[in-house]
N, C-alpha and C positions, 0 to 999 in steps of 0.2 A: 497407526498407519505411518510407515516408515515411506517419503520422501525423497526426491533426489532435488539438493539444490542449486539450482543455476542460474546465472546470471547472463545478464546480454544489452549490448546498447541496440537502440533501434535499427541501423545497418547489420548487427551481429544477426539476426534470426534467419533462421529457414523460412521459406515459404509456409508452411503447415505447420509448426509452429508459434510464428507469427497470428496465422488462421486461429489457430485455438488459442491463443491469452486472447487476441480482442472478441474472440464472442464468447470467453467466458467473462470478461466486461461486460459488454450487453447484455447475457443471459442475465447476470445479476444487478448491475446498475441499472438497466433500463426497463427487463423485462419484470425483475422479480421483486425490484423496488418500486413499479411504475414508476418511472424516471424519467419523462420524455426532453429530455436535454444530450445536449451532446458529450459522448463520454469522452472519446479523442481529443485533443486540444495542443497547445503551442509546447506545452510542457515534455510530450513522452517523445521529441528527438532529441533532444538534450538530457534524459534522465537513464540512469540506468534499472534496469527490470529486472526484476527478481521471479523466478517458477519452480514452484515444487511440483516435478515429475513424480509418478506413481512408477509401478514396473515397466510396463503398459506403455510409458510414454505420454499418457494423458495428464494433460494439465490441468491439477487440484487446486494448487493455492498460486496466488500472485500479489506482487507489489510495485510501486516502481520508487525510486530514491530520485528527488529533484534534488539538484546543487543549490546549494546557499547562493543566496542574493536575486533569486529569480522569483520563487513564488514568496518567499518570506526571507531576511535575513542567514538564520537558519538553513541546515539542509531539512527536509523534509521528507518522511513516508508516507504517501497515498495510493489511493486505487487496490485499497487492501482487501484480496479478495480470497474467501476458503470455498468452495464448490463445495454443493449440500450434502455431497458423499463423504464428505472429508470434516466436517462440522463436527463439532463436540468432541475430539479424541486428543486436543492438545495441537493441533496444527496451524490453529493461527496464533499462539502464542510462539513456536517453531517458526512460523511466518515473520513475525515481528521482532522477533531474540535475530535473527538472520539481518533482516535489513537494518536495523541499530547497530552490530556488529561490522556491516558494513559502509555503514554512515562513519561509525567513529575512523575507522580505519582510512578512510578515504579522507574525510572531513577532521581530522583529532580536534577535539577540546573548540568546537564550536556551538555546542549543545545540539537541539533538535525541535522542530516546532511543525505542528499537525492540526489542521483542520479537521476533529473529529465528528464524526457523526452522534448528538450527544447522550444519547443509549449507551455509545461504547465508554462513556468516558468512564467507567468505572472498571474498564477490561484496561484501558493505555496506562489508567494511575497504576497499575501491578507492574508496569516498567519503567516507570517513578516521573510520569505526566504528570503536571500538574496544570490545573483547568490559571488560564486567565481570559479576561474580559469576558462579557457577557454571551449569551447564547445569541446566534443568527440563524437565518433565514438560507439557505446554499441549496438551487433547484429545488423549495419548497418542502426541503430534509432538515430538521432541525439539529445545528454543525452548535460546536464548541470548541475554540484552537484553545490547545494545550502545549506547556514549552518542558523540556528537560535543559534544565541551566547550565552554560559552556560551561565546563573545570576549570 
């Protein structure tokens, strides 16, 4: 499945657009994870957002890129999300090659550090994550932060 990828700081969105990233958030953080915590937070007007458009317009995959020194030294990608129509075909690896890509370019030679969810930690080490400190507790999801080392 061939994507369109776009970026957008939180004033950038359209109205309907905007619509569709945050409630494919909740469809999936809240509703399909049971999640019942907040997924919005202090983080996404200061970060930039990542959405892979279909033809369609509809929003498949999403991310958003925190700046270093806010949530972690580090910049950071979270809120990584593929819609289950888009699952399995290589799109969250395209999800994540994209915002790394724009992490360094924006951020160069700071490295990268991620609060994984730690099921995935075996998907982030394929973009050379590697796990530190021990596993927590994050809304009752068992997280693993993982760092890719500044150059």
């Amino acid at each position: 499945m061939e994507l369109e990828w776009r970026w957008f700081g939180l004033a950038d969105f359209d109205p309907l657009t905007l619509y569709a990233y945050l409630k494919l958030r909740q469809d999936v953080f809240i509703v399909e994870q049971n999640c019942v915590y907040p997924d919005m937070d202090q983080y996404d007007a200061v970060s930039q957002h990542l959405l892979g458009l279909d033809e369609n317009g509809r929003v498949l995959a999403s991310l958003r890129l925190v700046p270093p020194g806010l949530k972690y030294a580090e910049p950071s990608i979270g809120r990584v999300i593929t819609h289950p129509d888009a699952r399995r075909g290589g799109t969250g690896s395209k999800l994540v090659n994209e915002g790394l890509r724009m992490s360094s370019q924006l951020y160069p030679q700071q490295g990268h550090r991620i609060g994984a969810q730690a099921h995935l930690k075996g998907f982030y080490a394929l973009f050379g994550f590697v796990t530190i400190g021990q596993e927590y507790l994050e809304d009752d999801i068992p997280h693993i932060d993982m760092l890719i080392e500044a150059a």
